[in-house]
N, C-alpha and C positions, 0 to 999 in steps of 0.2 A: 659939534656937540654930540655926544653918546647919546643914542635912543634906544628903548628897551620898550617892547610890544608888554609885556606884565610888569613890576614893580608889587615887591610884596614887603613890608614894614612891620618887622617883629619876629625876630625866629626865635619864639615860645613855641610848646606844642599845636598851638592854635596855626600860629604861621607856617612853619612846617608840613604839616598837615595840609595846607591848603596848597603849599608849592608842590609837596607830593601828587595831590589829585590833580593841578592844573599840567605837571608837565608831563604823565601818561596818558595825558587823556590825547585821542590823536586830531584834536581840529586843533590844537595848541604845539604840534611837530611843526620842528625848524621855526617857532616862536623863543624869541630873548628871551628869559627869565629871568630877574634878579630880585633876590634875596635881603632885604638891607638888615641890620642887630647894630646898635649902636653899642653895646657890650662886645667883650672881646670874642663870646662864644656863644651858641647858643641854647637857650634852655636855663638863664642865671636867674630867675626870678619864681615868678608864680608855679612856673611850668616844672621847677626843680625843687619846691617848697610845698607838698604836700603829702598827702595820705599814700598816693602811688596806689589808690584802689580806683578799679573798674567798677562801675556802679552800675545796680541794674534798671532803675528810670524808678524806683519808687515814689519818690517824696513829692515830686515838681509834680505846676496845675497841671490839668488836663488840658492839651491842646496848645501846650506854652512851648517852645522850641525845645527848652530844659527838655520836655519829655518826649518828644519827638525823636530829637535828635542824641536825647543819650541812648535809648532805646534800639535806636539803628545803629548807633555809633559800637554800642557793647559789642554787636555782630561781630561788624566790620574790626572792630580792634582784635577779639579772638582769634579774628580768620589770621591780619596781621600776623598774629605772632607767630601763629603757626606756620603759614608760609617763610616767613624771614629771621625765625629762630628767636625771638625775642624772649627772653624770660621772662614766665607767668603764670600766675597759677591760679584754678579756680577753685576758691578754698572754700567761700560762701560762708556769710554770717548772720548773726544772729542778732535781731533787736529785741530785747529784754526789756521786761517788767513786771510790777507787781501784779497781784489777782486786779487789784482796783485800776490796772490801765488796761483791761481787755476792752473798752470803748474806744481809746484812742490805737490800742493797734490795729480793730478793725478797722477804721478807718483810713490805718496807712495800708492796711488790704485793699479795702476800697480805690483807693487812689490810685495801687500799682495795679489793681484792674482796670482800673479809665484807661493805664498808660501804656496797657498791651504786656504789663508784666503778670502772668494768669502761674506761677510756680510757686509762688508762697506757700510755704507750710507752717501750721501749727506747732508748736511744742508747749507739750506739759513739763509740770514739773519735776518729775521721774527723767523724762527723755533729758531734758538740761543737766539733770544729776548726773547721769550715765554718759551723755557725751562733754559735757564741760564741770567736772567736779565743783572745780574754784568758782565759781558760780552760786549768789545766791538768788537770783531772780525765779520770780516763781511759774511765767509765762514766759512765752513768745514769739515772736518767728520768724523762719528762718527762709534765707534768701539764697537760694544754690547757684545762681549766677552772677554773685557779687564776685570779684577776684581781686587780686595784687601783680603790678606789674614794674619793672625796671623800666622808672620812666627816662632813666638817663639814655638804656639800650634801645628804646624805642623811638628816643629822638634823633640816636644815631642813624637807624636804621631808614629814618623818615629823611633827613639830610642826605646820605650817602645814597637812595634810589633817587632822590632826585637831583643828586647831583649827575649821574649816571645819564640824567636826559639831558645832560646840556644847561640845568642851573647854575646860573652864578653866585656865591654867596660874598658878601659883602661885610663885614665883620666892620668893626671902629667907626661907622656910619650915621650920623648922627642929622635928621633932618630940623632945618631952619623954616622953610620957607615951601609954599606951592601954592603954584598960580596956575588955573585951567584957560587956556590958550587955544583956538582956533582946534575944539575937542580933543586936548593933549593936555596933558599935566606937565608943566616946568618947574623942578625940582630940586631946591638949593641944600647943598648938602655941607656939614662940617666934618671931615675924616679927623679923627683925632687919634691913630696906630702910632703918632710920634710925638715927640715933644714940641714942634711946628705943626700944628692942625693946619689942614690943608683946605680950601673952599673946591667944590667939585658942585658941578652943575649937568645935569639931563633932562632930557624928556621922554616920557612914558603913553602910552595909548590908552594902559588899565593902570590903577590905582585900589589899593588895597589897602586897607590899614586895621590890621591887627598889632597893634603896638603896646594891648594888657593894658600896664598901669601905667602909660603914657600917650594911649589912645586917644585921649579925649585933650591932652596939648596938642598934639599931632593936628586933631580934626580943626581946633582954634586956629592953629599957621598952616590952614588951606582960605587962601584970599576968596571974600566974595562968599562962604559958605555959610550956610543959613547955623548962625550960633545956637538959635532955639531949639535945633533938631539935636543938640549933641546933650548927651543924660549926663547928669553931676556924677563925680567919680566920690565915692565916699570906700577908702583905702580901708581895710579891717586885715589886723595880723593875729595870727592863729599862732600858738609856740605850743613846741610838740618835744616831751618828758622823755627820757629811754627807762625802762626798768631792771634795774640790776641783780635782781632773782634770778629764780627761775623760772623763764614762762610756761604758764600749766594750760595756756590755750594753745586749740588747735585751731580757729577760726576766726575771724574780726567780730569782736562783741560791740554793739551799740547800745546805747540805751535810749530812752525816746525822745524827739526833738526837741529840742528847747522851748518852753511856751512863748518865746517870742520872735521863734523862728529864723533868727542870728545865724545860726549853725546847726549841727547834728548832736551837738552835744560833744563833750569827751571823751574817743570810743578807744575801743582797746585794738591796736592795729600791729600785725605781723610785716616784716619784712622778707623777702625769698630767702634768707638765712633762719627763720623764725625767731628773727631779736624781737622783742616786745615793746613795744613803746605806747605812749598816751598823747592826745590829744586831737583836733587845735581847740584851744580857748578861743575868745572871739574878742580881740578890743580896737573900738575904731581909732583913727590916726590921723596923725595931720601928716608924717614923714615917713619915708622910706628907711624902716631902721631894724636890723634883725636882731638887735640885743636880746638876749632872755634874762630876766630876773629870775637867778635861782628862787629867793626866797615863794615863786608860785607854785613852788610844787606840794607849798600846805595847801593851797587850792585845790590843786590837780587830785593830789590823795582826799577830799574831802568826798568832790566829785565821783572820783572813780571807786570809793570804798560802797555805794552805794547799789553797784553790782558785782566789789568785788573787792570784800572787806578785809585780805592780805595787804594791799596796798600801804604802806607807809610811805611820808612824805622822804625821810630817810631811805628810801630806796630810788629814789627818781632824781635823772639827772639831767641839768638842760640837754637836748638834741639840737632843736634849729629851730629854724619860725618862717613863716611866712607872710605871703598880704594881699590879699586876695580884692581883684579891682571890681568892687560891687556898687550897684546904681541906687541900694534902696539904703537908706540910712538907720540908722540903729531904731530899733521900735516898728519900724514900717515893715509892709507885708516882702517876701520874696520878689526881687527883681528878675523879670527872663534875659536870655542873651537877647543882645541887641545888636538885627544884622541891616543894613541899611545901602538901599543900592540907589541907582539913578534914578527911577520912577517916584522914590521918596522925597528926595533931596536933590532934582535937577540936575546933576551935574555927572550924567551918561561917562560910567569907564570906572565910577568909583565907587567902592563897597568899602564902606565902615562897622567894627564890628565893636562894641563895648559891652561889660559886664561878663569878660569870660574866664570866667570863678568856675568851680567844680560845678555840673560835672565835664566840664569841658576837657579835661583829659578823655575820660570817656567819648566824650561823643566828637573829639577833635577828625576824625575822616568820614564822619558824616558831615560837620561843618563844613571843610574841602569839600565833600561832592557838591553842597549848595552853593558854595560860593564859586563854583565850578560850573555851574549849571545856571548861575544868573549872567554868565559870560555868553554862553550859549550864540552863538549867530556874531558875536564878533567879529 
């Protein structure tokens, strides 16, 4: 039977990101590594279905991982790109509103003060005139470590160094079954790369499961594992508008969050080409489905004309969607990531990680270093 010293489950940015840190780091040299994606490649899901913005830790509580670790993650992603060429750019935006929300954006000052985010700037409404015409919001402010980045090159770039140390990646891998055994994991697997799926079996030392929106199956078909520790998966898909003008911004415009705290609202987001597009909207889900209804984009124009009254529905065309695997259900306050090791859950070698929704691109090689460092003495 194949034995592999790590076993990692999910090559979304989350997983990736964690094989990264775990296979330079040097107490993990001449250690197995495998990779498993039951998809054919990696990065087909949440991880390639978003905004593609670096966030800089404002919104999340204080003290919650969300801020912690986007916070440290923003660093570490910058440095990222820099070193390894990754396209990005720090374009910084701007969260807009009228004179009567200057209460609630102190407050998201507040909060990006709790969170070690201390660059926030004010903007009047002359300064929004002069740098964003299209623009009719009367306040705001403005966040100069927000970015955009090519999450697809980043994921490459996070694959191909660690393949470089000797990672195995495992593509068409699809897990059934796990049973922890005499402090090992025995691990039944389905390969489906053919039209005969094939049954494959190992055993692993370490256990990881970053699996997104199939995490919380995953944690269910591990035998003997305490069910009540695993958080309900409540699926929310975002569909995200392109606009077929001309775009007259030069930065990501937000407007303020939701009052029910769902999302960030409908914001106005660049691509490294500077294409313009809108959204995600937020509607919960029972299924994995990326259809867009054109007919939302009278929504979307309703929404966005309220910072940026060009907008017609006539101008916006489906993009894509995604579905973001959140633990709090619609109405209920923000869920934090949820990272869950042996001291929690008994079962020493394994770390489960659920709810990791934005800003988890952002803070994805901070996530690896923790999940990197609960190894530690292995």
């Amino acid at each position: 039977m194949d034995q592999f010293d790590v076993c990692i489950v999910g090559a979304g940015v989350v997983g990736l990101a964690i094989a990264y840190q775990i296979s330079r780091d040097p107490q993990f040299r001449n250690r197995s590594i495998v990779l498993l994606e039951r998809d054919s490649s990696f990065g087909q899901h949440t991880s390639s279905r978003n905004s593609e913005v670096i966030h800089a830790g404002i919104y999340y509580a204080r003290d919650s991982l969300k801020a912690s670790l986007c916070v440290r993650g923003k660093q570490l992603l910058y440095q990222h790109c820099r070193q390894f060429d990754v396209p990005c750019k720090q374009l910084g935006k701007y969260i807009v509103g009228s004179r009567r929300d200057e209460e609630p954006l102190q407050a998201i000052e507040a909060r990006a003060e709790a969170n070690g985010v201390s660059d926030l700037q004010w903007l009047t409404r002359s300064s929004l005139r002069k740098n964003e015409p299209a623009l009719t919001s009367e306040t705001g402010l403005f966040s100069p470590s927000t970015g955009i980045i090519d999450s697809h090159a980043y994921m490459q770039s996070l694959m191909h160094l660690a393949q470089n140390q000797a990672m195995h990646f495992a593509p068409y891998t699809r897990i059934d079954c796990v049973e922890f055994k005499r402090q090992r994991f025995l691990v039944d697997c389905t390969i489906t790369a053919s039209s005969r799926p094939e049954q494959y079996t190992f055993q692993c030392n370490l256990l990881i499961n970053s699996a997104g929106l199939h995490a919380q199956t995953l944690a269910q078909n591990i035998a003997d594992f305490d069910q009540a520790s695993i958080p309900e998966l409540h699926m929310c898909k975002g569909c995200y508008f392109n606009f077929t003008g001309k775009n007259p911004f030069q930065r990501l415009i937000y407007p303020l969050p939701e009052a029910n705290e769902t999302g960030l609202g409908i914001h106005a987001i660049l691509d490294l080409s500077s294409q313009l597009r809108f959204g995600p909207d937020t509607e919960y889900v029972d299924s994995i489905d990326y259809d867009i209804d054109p007919c939302r984009s009278s929504l979307f124009a309703a929404a966005v004309a309220k910072y940026f009254p060009a907008v017609t529905a006539e101008l916006l065309v489906p993009a894509y969607a995604g579905i973001r695997p959140k633990i709090a259900a619609a109405g209920e306050a923000p869920g934090d990531f949820v990272i869950l090791d042996g001291a929690e859950h008994g079962m020493p070698g394994l770390i489960q990680l659920f709810g990791m929704e934005s800003p988890a691109l952002t803070a994805s090689l901070a996530i690896g270093e923790l999940v990197r460092d609960k190894f530690s003495g292995y």
